[in-house]
N, C-alpha and C positions, 0 to 999 in steps of 0.2 A: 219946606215940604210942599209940595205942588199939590193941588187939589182932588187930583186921582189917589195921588200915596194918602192924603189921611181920609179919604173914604175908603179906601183898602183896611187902610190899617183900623177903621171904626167900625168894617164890616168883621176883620176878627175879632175886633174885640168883644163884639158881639155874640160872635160864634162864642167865642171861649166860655164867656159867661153863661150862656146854653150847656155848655159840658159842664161847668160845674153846676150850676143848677139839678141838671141829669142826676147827679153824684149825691148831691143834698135829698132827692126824692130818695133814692136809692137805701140813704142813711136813714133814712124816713120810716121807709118801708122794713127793714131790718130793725128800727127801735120795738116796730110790735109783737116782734117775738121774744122779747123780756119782758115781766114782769113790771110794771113804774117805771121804763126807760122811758117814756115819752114825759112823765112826772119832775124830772131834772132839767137843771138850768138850759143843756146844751137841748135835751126835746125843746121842752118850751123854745127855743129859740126857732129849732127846727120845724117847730107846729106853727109859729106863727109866718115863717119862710113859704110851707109846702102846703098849707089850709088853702089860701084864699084861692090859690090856681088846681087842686083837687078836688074843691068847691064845683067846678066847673062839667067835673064828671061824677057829677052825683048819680044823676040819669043811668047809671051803668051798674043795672045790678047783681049784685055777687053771685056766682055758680059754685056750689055743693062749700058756699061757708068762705070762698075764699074772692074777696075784691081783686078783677081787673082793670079797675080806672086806674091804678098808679101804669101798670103797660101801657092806654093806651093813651093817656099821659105822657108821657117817654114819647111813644112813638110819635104825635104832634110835635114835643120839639127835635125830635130828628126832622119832622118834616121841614120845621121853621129853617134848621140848619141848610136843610138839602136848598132852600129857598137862598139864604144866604150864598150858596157854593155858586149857584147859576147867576145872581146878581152881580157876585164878584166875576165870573166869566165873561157876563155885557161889559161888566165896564173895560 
């Protein structure tokens, strides 16, 4: 593999790991509308995945009760992606 194909192919995999990430807030976000979901092994795992980079938008505070740091959360690494799509275009 020549040195453009596995920076291509390092920039997907990059990407991908961005979409699943996306996926894991999402499950994130959807555990607090049960009762003790985030209390279970699979929260717990997911709390200590989606905390430290949610951390980050604390600064952002809730309207009428409900958090939008997890949006605009999402929409940074959409932007990281969109960064990734132009990168792969230079090269």
């Amino acid at each position: 593999m020549n040195q453009v194909g596995f920076i291509n192919f390092l920039i997907w995999a990059i990407y991908q790991l961005v979409d699943l990430y996306i996926l894991v807030i999402v499950v994130w976000c959807l555990l607090s509308w049960f009762p003790n979901a985030r209390g279970t092994k699979l929260g717990d795992v997911i709390n200590r995945l989606v905390e430290p980079y949610m951390r980050w938008f604390d600064f952002i505070p809730p309207i009428g009760g409900i958090s939008f740091a997890p949006v605009v959360a999402i929409f940074v690494l959409y932007l990281v992606q969109y960064g990734l799509k132009a990168l792969t275009m230079m090269i």
